[in-house]
C-alpha positions in Angstrom: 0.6 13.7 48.0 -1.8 16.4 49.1 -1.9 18.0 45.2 -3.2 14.2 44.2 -5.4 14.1 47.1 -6.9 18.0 45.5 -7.3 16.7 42.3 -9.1 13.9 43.3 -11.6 16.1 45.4 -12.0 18.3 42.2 -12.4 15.7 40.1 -15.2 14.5 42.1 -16.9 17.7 42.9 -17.4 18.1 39.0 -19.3 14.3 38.3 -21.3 15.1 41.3 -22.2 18.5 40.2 -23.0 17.1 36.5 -25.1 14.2 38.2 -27.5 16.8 39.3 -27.6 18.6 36.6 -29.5 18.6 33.3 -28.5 16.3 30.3 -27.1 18.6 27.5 -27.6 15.8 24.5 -30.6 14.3 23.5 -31.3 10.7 22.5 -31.3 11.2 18.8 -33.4 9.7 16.6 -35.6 8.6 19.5 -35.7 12.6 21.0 -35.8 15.2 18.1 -35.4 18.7 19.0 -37.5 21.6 17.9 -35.3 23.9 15.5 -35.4 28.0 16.3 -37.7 30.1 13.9 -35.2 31.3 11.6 -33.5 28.0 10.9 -33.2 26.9 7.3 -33.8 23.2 6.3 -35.0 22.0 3.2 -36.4 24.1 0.8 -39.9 23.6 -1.1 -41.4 26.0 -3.7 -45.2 27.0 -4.0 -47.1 29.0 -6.6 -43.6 29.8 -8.5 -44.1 32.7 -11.4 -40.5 31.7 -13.1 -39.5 34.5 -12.6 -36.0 33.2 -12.6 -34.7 35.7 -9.7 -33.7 32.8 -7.4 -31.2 31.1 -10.3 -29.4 34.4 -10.3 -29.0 34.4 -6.5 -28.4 31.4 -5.8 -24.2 31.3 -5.0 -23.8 27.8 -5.5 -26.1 27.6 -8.9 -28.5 24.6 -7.1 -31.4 26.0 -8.6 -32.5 25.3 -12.7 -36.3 26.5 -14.0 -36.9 24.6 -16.9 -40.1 24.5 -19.0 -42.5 23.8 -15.8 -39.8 21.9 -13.8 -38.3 23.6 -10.9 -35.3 21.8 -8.8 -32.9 22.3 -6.7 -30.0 19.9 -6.4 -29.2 19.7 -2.4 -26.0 18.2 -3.1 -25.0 22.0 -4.6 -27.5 23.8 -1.8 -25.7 25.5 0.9 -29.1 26.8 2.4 -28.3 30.1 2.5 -31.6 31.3 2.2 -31.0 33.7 -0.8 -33.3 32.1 -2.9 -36.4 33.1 -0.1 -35.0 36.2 0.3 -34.8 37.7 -3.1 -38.1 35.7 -4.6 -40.6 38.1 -5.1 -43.8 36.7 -4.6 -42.1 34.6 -1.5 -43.2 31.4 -3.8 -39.4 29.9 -2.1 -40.0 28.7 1.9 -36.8 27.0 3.8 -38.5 24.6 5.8 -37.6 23.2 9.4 -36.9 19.7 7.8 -33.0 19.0 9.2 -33.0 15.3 8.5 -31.8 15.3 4.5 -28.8 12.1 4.8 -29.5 9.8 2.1 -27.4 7.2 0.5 -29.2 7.5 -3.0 -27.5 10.9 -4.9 -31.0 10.9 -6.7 -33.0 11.4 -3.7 -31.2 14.5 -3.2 -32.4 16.5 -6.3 -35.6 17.8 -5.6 -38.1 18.2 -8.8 -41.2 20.8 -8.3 -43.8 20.6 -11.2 -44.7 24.5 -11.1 -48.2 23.9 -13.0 -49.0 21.8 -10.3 -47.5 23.4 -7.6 -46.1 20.7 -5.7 -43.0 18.4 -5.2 -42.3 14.8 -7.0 
């Protein structure tokens, strides 16, 4: 009786104590958090010299350069960051974009038109 009556003292002690305290989750979507500095999201290429470094770096083989077509196929992207890394005229940026869920394989395959120097 008295080791029900503890755990129910114990058990109470720890809602009140998380009453008080701060929320750990946020309300996602309506709350987004802030990512850290170094945090990799989605990848975009500026001023690109086709070099080609970043198809030989790149462990999952995400990344083709054809003709003036750059992409990088997300569904093979593990964001590892090699491909910012290694480029040498830092042309390759990981972004702080985190929200990448699409139910459309096609929007996953980004296309940058190197001429231009910007995404389709």
């Amino acid at each position: 009786m008295l080791n029900k009556i503890l755990g129910l003292l114990i058990s109470m002690f720890t809602v009140f104590k998380h009453l008080i305290k701060k929320p750990v989750t946020l309300e996602y979507p309506e709350k987004k958090i802030v990512p850290p500095e170094n945090f990799r999201g989605k990848p975009y290429v500026e001023n690109c010299i086709k070099c080609m470094t970043c198809t030989k770096v790149c462990p999952s083989g995400a990344i083709t350069i054809e003709d003036s077509k750059f992409q990088i196929d997300l569904n093979k992207c593990i964001f590892c960051g090699n491909c910012e890394y290694y480029c040498p005229v830092k042309a390759i940026k990981m972004s702080h974009d985190y929200e990448l869920a699409s139910d459309n394989k096609e929007n996953l395959n980004l296309v940058y038109d190197i001429t231009k120097g910007e995404g389709e």
